[in-house]
C-alpha positions as CSV (number, residue, x, y, z in Angstrom):
1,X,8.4,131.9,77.7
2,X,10.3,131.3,80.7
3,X,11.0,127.2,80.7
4,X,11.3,124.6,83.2
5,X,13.9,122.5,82.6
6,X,13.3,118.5,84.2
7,X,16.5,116.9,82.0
8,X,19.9,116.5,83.3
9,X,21.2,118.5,80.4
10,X,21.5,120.9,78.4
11,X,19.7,122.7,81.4
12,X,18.3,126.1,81.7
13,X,20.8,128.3,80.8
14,X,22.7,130.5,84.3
15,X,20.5,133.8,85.3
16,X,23.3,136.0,84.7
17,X,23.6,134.9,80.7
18,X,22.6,137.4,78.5
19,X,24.5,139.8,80.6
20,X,27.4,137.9,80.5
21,X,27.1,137.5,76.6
22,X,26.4,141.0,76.3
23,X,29.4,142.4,78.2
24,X,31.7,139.6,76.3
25,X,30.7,140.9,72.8
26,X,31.3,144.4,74.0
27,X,35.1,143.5,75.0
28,X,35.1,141.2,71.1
29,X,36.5,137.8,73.1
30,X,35.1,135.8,70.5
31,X,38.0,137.1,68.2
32,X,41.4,136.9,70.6
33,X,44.1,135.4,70.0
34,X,44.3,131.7,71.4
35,X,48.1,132.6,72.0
36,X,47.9,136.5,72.9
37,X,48.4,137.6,76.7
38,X,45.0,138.4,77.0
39,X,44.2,134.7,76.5
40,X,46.9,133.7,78.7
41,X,45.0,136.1,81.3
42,X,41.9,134.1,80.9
43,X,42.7,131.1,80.9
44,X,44.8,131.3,84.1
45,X,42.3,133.5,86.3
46,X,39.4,130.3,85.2
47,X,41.2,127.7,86.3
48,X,42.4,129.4,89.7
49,X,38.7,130.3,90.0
50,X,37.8,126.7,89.1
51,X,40.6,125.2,91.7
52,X,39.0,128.0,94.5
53,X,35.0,126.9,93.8
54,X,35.6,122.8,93.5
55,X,39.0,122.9,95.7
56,X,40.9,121.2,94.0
57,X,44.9,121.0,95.0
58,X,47.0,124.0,93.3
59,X,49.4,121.5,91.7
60,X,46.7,119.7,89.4
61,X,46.8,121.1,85.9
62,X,43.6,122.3,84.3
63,X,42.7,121.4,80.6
64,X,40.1,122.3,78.2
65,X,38.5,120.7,75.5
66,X,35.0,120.6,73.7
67,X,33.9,117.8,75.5
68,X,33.6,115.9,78.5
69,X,33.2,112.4,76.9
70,X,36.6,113.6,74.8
71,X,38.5,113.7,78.2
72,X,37.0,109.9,79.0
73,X,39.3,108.4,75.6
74,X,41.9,111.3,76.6
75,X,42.5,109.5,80.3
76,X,42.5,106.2,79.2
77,X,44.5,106.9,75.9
78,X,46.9,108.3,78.0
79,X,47.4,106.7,81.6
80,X,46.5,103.1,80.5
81,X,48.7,101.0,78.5
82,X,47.0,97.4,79.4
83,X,43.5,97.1,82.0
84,X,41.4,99.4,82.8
85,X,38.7,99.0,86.0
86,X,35.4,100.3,85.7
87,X,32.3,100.6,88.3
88,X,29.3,100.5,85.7
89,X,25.8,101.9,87.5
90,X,24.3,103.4,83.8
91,X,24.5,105.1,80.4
92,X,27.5,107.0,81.3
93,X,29.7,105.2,83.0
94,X,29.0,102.1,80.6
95,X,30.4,104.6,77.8
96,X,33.5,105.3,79.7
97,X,34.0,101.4,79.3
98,X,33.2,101.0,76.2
99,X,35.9,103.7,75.0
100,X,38.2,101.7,76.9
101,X,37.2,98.2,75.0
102,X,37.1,100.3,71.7
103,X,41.2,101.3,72.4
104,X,41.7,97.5,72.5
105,X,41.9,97.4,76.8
106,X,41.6,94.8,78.8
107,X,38.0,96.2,80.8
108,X,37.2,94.4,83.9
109,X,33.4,96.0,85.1
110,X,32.7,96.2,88.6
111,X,28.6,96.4,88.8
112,X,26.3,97.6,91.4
113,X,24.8,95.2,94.5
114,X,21.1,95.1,94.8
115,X,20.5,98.1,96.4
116,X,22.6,100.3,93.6
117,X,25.5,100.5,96.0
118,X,29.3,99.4,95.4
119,X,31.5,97.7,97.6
120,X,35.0,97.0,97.3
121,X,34.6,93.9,98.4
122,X,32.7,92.7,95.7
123,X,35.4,93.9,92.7
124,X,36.6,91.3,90.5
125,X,39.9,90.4,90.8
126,X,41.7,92.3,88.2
127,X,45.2,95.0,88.7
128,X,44.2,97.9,86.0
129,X,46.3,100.6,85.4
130,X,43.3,103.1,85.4
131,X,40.4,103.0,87.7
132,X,36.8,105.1,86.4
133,X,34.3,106.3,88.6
134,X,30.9,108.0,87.9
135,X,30.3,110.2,91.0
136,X,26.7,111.2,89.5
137,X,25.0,108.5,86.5
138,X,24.0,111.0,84.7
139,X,21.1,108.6,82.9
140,X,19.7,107.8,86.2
141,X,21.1,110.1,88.7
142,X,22.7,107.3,91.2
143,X,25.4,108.9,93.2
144,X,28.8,107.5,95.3
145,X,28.7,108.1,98.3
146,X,32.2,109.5,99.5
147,X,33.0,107.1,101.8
148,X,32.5,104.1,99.4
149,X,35.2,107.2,96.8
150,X,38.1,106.9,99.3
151,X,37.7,103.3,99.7
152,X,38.3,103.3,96.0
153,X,41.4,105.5,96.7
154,X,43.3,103.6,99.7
155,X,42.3,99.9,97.6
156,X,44.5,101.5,94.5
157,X,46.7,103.8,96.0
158,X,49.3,103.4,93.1
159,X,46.4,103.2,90.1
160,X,45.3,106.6,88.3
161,X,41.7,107.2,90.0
162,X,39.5,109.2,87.3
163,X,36.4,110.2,88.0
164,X,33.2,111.5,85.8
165,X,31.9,114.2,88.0
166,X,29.6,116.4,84.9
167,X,26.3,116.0,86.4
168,X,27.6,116.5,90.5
169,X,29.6,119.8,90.0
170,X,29.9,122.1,91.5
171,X,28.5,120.7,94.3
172,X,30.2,117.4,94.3
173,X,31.1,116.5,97.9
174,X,34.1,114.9,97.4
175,X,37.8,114.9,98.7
176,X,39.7,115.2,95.2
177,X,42.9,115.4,96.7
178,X,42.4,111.4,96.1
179,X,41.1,111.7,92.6
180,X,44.0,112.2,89.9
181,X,41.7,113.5,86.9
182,X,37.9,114.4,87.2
183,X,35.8,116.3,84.4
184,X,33.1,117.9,84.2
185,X,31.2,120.1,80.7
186,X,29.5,123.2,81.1
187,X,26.3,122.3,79.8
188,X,25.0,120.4,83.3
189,X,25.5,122.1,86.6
190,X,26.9,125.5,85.2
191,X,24.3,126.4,83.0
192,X,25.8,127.4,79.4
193,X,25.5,126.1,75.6
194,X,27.5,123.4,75.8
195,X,30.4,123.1,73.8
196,X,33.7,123.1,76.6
197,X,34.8,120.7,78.9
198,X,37.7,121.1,81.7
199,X,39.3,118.4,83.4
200,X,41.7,118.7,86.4
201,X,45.0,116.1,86.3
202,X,47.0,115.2,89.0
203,X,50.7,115.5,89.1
204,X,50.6,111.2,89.5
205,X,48.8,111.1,86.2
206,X,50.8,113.5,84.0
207,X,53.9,111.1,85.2
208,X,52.0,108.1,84.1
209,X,51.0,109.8,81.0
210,X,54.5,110.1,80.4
211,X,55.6,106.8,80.9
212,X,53.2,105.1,78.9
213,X,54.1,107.5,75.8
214,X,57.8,107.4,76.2
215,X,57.0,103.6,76.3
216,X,56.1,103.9,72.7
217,X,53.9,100.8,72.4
218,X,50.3,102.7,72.5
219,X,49.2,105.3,70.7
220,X,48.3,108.4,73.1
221,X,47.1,110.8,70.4
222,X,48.2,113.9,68.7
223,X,47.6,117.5,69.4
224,X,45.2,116.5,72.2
225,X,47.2,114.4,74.2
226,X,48.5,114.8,77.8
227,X,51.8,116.1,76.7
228,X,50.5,118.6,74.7
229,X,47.7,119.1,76.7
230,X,50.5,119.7,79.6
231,X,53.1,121.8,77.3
232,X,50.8,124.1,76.3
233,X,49.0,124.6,79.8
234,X,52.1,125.3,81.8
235,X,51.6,128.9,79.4
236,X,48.4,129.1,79.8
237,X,47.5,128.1,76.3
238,X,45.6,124.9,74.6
239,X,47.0,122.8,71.7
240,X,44.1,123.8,69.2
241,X,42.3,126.5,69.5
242,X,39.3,126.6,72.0
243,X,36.0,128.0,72.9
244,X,37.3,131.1,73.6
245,X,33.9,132.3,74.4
246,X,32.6,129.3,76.6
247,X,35.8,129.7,78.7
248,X,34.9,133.5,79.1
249,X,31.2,132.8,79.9
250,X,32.6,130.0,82.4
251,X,34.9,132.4,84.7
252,X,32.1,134.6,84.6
253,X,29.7,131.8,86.0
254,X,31.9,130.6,88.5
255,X,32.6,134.3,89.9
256,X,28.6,134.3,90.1
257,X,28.9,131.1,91.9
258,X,32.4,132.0,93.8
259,X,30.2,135.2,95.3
260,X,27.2,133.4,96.2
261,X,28.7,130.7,97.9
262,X,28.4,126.6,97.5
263,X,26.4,126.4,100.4
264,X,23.8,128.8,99.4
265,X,23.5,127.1,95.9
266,X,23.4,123.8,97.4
267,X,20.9,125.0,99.9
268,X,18.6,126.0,96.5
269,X,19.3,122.8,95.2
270,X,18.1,120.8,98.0
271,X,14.8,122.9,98.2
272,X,14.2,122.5,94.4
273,X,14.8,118.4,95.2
274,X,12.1,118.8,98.1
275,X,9.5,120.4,95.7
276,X,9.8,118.0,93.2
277,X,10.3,114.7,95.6
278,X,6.8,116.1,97.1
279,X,5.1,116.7,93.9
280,X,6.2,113.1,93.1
281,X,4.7,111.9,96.0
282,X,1.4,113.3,95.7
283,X,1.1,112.1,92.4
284,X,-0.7,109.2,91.7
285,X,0.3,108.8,88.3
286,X,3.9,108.7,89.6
């Protein structure tokens, strides 16, 4: 039975899966070596091909890890020693503040005007070390627009600016050259089983990593923290061992979507949006 997916995630898994599966189990990458050169191989040629499909800047390292909510209590584990800022619009981004009260910060929570908007006018007077953004609310679908995202960036130009971009890639229309760590898991927008998340961190937030664990006075974690995370990638390795699969089945997506094209794919997605905005309107129910 072919399904129709209408949640945000797990979402109807990528045309081109089976195939993919199929031609992974024939070359056995469920059983490599996390630290062979055939790993190494894979896990550089995904994130280049990630960096090429969301452009993000060379220099940003790319790490990987099971989840996407891990990577929210990785960032402010890591890059916050005190405050933390957070613009709260639903389910998601509230979670992203409450990991922050949970590691004993200081969480100041910008909320939305009337109309759903921000402004950043209307923050409250705070100086965090970390600011979050939720490009997409994933429990409601609200979205920031981009000029109200580098507003964010030019108010805290010296702040690490991380943003929650799951349910907006790869289409998210934003400049990330302003953003110093955004995540995403593979479950939303890139159709697989979830079970992998990748984040991209900016040269500005590995340093401030490093100052806040050399600083000693907050606990920034273990084998999955940015210095390991960092140590590890500049071999293109992990810490632990990964989904070696999921990151295979990832490159393979993102080739798909590399040879496509994002405007074609967002071209679908705006004529799937049309079809179901319509249906919505000629519903009375709805």
């Amino acid at each position: 039975m072919d399904l129709k997916h209408f949640t945000v995630g797990p979402t109807k898994l990528h045309p081109g899966f089976e195939d993919f599966l199929r031609k992974g189990m024939e070359e056995h990458i469920g059983s490599i070596s996390h630290r062979s050169s055939r790993f190494e191989k894979l896990f550089a040629d995904l994130s280049d091909n990630l960096k090429k499909l969301l452009d993000i800047p060379k220099e940003y390292a790319v790490f990987y890890s099971g989840s996407a909510t891990e990577f929210m209590e990785r960032i402010l584990q890591n890059c916050s020693g005190e405050r933390t800022l957070h613009f709260v619009n639903g389910a998601f981004s509230e979670k992203f503040s409450d990991i922050g009260a949970s590691l004993g910060r200081e969480v100041t929570k910008a909320g939305p005007l009337s109309d759903h908007s921000f402004s950043v006018e209307s923050i409250p007077e705070c100086s965090p070390e970390v600011v979050c953004l939720t490009h997409n609310e994933t429990s409601n679908g609200v979205q920031l627009p981009e000029k109200f995202v580098e507003e964010v960036g030019h108010r805290f130009k010296d702040q690490v600016i991380a943003m929650d971009i799951v349910s907006s890639a790869p289409t998210s229309e934003v400049n990330f050259s302003g953003i110093d760590c955004m995540f995403f898991s593979v479950q939303k927008g890139f159709g697989l089983p979830a079970g992998l998340g990748a984040m991209f961190v900016s040269p500005k937030a590995l340093e401030r990593a490093r100052r806040v664990e050399e600083g000693g006075s907050h606990y920034t974690g273990s084998f999955h923290s940015f210095g390991s995370f960092y140590k590890l990638a500049q071999k293109n390795q992990t810490p632990a061992t990964p989904n070696v699969l999921e990151m295979y089945l990832l490159n393979e997506v993102v080739l798909d979507f590399l040879n496509k094209g994002l405007a074609e794919i967002k071209k679908e997605t705006k004529r799937k949006a049309a079809a179901i905005y319509e249906a919505l309107e000629r519903s009375e129910g709805l």
